[in-house]
N, C-alpha and C positions, 0 to 999 in steps of 0.2 A: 412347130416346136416352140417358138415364140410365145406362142398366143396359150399352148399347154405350159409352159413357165409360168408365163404372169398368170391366167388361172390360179396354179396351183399355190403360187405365192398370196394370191388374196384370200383364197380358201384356208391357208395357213394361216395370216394374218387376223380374220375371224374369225378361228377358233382360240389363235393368241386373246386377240378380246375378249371373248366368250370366258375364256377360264380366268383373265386378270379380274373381268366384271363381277364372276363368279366368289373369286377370292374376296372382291369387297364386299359384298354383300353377306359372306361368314362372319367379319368383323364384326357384326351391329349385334351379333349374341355368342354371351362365353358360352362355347362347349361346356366348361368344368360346372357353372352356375348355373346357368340354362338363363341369365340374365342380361340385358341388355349393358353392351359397353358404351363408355363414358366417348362421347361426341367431340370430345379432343381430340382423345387418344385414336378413335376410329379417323375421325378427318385426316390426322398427321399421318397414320399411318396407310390410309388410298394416295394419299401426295408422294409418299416413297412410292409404291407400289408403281402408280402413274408413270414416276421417273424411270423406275427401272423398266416399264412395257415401253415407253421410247426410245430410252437407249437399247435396250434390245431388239425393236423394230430398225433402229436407221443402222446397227451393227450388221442386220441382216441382208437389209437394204446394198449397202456400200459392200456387202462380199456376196457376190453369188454366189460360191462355191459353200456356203451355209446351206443347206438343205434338210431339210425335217422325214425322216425316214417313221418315224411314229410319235405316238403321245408322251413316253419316256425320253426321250432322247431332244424335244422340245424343251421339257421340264428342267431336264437339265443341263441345257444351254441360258434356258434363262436363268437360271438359281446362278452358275458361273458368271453369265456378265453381269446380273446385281451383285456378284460378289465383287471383282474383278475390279468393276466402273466404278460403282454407288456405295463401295463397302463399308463408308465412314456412316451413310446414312444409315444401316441396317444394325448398327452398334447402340444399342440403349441405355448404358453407362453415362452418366451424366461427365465423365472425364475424357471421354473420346472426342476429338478438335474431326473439325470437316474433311481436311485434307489428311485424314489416317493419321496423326499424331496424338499423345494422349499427354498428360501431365504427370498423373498417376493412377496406373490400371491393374489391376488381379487377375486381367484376361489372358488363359493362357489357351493356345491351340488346341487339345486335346486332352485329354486324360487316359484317354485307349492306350495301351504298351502298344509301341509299332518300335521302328526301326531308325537309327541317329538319324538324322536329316539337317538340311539349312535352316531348321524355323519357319520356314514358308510355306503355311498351309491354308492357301486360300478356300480349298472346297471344303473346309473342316469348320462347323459350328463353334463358334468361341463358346469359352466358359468361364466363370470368375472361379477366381481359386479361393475356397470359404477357408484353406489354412491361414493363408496369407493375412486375412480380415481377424480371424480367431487370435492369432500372435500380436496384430496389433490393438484387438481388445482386452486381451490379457494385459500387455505395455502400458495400456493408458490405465487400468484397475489397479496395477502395482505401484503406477505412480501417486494414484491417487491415497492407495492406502499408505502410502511412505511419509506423506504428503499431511496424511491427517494423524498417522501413529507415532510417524519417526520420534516424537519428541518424549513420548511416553516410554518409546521400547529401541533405542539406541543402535539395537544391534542390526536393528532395519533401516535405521539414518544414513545419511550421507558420511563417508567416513570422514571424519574431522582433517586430515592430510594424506598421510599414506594409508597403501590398504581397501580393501575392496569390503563394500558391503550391497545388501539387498537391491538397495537404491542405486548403487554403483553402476547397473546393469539396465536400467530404465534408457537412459538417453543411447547408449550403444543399439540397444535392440529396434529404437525407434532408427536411427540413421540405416542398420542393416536392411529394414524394412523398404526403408527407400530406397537402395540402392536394386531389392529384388523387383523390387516395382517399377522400376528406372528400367527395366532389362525388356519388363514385357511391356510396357510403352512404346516402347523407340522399337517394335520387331520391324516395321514397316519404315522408312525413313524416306517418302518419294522428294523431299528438296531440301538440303542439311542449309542453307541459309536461314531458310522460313525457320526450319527448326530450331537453330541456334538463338534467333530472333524471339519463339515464343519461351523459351527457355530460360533465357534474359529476361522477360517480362515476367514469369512466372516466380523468379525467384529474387527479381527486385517484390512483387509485391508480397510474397510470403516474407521477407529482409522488414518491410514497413509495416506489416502486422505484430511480429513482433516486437519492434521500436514502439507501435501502439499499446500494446499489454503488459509489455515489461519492461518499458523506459521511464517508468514513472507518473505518466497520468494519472494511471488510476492508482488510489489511495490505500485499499486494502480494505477491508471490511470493520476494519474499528474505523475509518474514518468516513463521513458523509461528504466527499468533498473531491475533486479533479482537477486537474493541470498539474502541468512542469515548467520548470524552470530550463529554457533550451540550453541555460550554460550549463547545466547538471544535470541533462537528459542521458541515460545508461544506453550508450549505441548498441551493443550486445548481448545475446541475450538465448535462450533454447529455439525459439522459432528462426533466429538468425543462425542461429550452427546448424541447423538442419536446413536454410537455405544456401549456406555456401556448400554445404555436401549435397546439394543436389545439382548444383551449377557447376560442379566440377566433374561428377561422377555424369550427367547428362553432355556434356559438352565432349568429353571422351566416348560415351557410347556414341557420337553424333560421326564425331572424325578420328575416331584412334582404330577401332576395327576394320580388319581387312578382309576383302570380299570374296570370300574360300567358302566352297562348299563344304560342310562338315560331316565328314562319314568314317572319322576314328578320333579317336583322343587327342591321338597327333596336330590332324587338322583342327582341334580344338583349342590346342596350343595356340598354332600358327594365328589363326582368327583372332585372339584377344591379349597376345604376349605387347602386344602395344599398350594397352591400359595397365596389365602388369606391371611393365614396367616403370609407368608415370606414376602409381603407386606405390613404388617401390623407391621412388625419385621424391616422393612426399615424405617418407619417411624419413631418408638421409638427410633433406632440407632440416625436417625439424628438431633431428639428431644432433647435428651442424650447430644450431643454432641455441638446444639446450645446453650441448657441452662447451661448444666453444665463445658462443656469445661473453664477453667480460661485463660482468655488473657493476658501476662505480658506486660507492654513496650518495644515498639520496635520501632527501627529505618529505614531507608531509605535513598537510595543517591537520591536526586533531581535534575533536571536539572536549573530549576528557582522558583525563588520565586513567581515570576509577569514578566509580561511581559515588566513591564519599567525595570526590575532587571536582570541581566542575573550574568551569573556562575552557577557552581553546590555547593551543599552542601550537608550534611548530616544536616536531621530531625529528631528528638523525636518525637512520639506519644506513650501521655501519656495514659496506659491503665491499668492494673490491676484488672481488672474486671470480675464477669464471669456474662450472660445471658445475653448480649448486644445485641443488633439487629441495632445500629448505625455504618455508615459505617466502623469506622475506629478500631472499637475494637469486632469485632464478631468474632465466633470460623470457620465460611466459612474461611474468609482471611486468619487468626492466622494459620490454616493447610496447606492452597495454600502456603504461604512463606516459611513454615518449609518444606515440602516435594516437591517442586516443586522450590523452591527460588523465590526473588520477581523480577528478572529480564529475569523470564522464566512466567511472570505474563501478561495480558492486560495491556498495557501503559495507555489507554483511560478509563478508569472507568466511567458508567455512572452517579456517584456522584459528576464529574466536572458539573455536571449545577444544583445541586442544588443551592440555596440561598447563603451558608455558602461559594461557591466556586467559583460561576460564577457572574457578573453583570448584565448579559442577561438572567437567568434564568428564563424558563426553557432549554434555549438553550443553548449550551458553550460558552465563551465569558472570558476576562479577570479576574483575581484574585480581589475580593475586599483587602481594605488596610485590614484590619481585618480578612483576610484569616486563618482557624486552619492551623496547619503544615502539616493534612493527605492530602488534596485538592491534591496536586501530587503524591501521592501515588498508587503505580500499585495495581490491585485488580480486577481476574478472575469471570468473571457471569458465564462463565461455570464451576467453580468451584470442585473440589472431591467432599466436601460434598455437595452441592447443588444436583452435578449430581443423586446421589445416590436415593436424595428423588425424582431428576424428573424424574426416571424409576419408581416409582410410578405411574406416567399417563400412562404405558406403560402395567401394570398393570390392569387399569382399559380398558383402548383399551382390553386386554384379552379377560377380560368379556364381554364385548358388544359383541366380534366375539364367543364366548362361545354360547350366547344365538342364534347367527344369525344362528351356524349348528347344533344346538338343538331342536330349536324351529321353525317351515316352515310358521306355520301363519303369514302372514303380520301383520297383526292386534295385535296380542301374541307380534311377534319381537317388533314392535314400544312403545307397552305398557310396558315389561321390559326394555326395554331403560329408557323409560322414569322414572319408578318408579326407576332408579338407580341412574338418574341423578337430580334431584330434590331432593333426600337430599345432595347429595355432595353439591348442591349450598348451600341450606340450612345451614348444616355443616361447612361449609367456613364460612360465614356470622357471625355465631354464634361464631367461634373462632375466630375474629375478632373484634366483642364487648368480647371475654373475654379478650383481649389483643395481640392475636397476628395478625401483622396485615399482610396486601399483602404486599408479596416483592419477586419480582422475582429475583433480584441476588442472595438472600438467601436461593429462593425455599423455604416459609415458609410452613406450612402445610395449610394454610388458602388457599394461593395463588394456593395449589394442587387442594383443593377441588372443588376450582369455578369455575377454569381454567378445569381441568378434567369434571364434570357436564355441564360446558358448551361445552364442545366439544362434549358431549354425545348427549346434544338438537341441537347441528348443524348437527349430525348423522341423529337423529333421522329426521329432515327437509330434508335434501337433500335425503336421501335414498326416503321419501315419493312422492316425487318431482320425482325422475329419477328412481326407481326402482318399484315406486306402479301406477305411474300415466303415466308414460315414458311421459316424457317431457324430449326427448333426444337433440331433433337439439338445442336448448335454452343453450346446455351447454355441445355444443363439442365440444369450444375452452375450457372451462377449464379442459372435460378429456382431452386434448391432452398433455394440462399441467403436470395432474397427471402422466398420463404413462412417462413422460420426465421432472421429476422433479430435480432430480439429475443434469441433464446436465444445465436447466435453472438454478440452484441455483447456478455451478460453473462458467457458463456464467455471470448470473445478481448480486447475491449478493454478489460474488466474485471478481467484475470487472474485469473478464478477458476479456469479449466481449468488454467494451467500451475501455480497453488497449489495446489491439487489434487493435480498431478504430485508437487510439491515434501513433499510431506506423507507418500511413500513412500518412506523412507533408509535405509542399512545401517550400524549401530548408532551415526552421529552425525548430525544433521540437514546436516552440511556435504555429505555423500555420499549425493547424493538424484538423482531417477532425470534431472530437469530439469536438472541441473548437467551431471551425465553426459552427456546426448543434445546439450547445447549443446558439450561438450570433444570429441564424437565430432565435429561437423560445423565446429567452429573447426581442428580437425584437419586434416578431410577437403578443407577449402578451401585453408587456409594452407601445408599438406607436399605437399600433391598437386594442383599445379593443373593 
């Protein structure tokens, strides 16, 4: 009986090799092309394969009670323990980490309607979720056109203090994205130290990329020239807010969820009413702290009065006050100054084109003679406490990817979506008429609601669009965006592309290729409509 064992086990054994040998040797030609494939990609991928026929040989090995009854039931013992063992390696997403952690993934378990479950579906083929990518190439196209129009067409600008416009809705929809992305990252979590560990380094170095693009090094595309000054380097900034909302929102999915299998609403509760609640504990913080913080008088060096005026001075701004939400005496500013200094603050505040500040407004434009004293006063939109409350959307992003690998029905997903996101609107609205109103420098709580709920109804649309209907070709210039969103934002909203441009001139820096290509189409608009 022995000796029929081991037989049988080495006879299994070579036909195991026989079909891994078999498998590598398919590699060296695409099926789709009839072409021979690239000698990387074939090598890297016999080195998985290799891995997973050993660990599936010494898994065999170490249990005899494994036994191979036929050729299917081989098949799929192995496809399980390369899932099971090696699963990090079999993931070709350039975000996927070795030990099953990811940074930021669109990988979600299925698309098939089945039935609630834990998230844990090992035997189930990942897929990238092309909504997910679509939403956030759509984000980075509206930023860009805000970005290049706002100044022409106002109504797409940032709104000068209170109030919500087009632009309004850009940095929300980018934090929500993270947070959905944050959900299907961390499914897997085998060591919450290691985790917590690369999470912290991911989000120090996203923190330092930012400080590089929008602390001031770089010049802008009217100038030819870099560096900063470290006593007037701008510590924060859009790359840095959407770093602290991912250190907060990750370090909760990491340790705030509890280990409940999910098979009703209930239990869905019960699993994440932890991060709810530290969400809900961000809000009160910055509640706290807008209405009850007291603002003393404070001062500022200015550079000019007006622009017929020149010289510096030092300003009074009279304040004294606590629960202000007007530009120049709220508890946002009052802390950016104190801990940050006002000369480590945004120069440009977008309260220069209010009424009180500009001639042109809603556009920047000269000081009226009547100008208060704050009108040049530095003052962060990405502000500490601001940021605080907008990892709040990052938050709600959560939830929405909560229910995406909870719940398989299409139908179920788009339905709590939406019944999530229709009281947030709601909610906003209503603290709105009770007084507090939109304002995204301050991230008020108003501005969370509507801005978060409406992100959740553009989910809720594009996923139905590209994920229930596959309506792909329509909208594979904007994945291409999502998947390369980072480098388009430091490219476009960063002006490093058109500085770039700018850097190419014929023998004066004034007669550069960027000046040209803008005189070509101010041309081409204005002489020939």
């Amino acid at each position: 009986m022995v000796f029929f064992r081991n037989s049988k086990r080495q006879i299994d054994d070579a036909d195991l090799n026989l079909e891994w040998k078999e498998k590598e040797r398919e590699l060296w030609v695409d099926p789709v092309r009839g072409t021979k494939n690239s000698g990387i990609v074939v090598v890297a991928t016999v080195l998985v394969t290799r891995v997973c026929r050993k660990l599936t040989w010494e898994a065999r090995v170490g249990n005899g009670s494994i036994q191979r009854s036929g050729p299917q039931q081989t098949h799929g013992y192995i496809m399980s323990a390369a899932v099971d063992d090696v699963a990090p390696l079999l993931h070709l997403y350039r975000d996927r980490d070795r030990d099953g952690e990811s940074s930021i993934s669109n990988e979600i378990p299925s698309l098939v309607p089945a039935s609630p479950s834990n998230g844990t579906h090992a035997s189930t083929p990942n897929q990238r979720l092309a909504s997910l990518d679509v939403f956030r190439g759509l984000t980075v196209a509206l930023m860009i056109l805000v970005d290049d129009a706002g100044g022409a067409f106002p109504s797409i600008n940032h709104s000068p203090w209170l109030g919500v416009t087009l632009a309004d809705f850009v940095m929300p929809f980018f934090l929500f994205l993270v947070g959905v992305s944050i959900s299907l990252a961390f499914k897997k979590i085998p060591n919450k130290t290691t985790a917590t560990k690369k999470v912290i380094l991911r989000a120090m170095n996203l923190f330092l990329l930012g400080l590089l693009l929008q602390g001031g090094y770089f010049h802008g595309h009217d100038h030819l020239t870099y560096g900063v000054d470290v006593g007037k380097i701008r510590w924060l900034g859009v790359l840095q807010r959407i770093s602290i909302g991912y250190l907060l929102a990750s370090i909760s999915e990491i340790w705030f969820v509890n280990n409940i299998m999910v098979e009703s609403l209930v239990d869905f509760a019960r699993k994440y009413y932890n991060q709810w609640l530290f969400a809900i504990g961000l809000c009160f913080f910055h509640m706290c702290f807008l209405y009850g913080l007291f603002v003393p008088t404070w001062e500022y060096e200015a550079a000019s009065l007006n622009l017929s005026r020149s010289g510096p001075g030092t300003q009074i701004v009279y304040c004294g006050v606590r629960g202000s939400l007007e530009p120049p005496c709220n508890a946002v500013g009052y802390i950016d100054r104190v801990i940050l200094g006002e000369h480590h603050l945004y120069q440009h505040p977008v309260y220069r084109r209010t009424k009180e500040c500009s001639v042109n407004s809603p556009d920047y434009g000269p000081l009226p003679s009547d100008s208060p004293q704050w009108c040049l006063a530095p003052f962060d939109p990405e502000g500490i406490l601001s940021s605080l409350m907008a990892a709040v959307t990052c938050f709600v992003g959560l939830h929405f990817g909560h229910i995406l690998l909870h719940f398989k029905d299409q139908k179920q997903r788009i339905s709590l979506w939406s019944m999530s996101s229709f009281p947030l609107l709601i909610f906003g609205y209503a603290l709105k008429m009770l007084g507090i109103p939109f304002c995204k420098p301050l991230y008020t709580m108003s501005y969370t609601c509507i801005t978060a709920g409406a992100s959740g109804l553009m989910l809720c649309i594009i996923f139905y669009i590209v994920d229930v209907k596959h309506f792909i070709k329509a909208t594979v210039l904007l994945q291409w965006m999502g998947m390369n969103a980072l480098i388009i934002y430091a490219l476009g909203a960063c002006d490093l592309f058109s500085a770039g441009l700018q850097g190419f001139y014929w023998r004066s820096p004034e007669n550069n290729l960027l000046k040209a290509s803008s005189h070509k189409s101010m041309k081409f608009v204005f002489v020939n409509p």
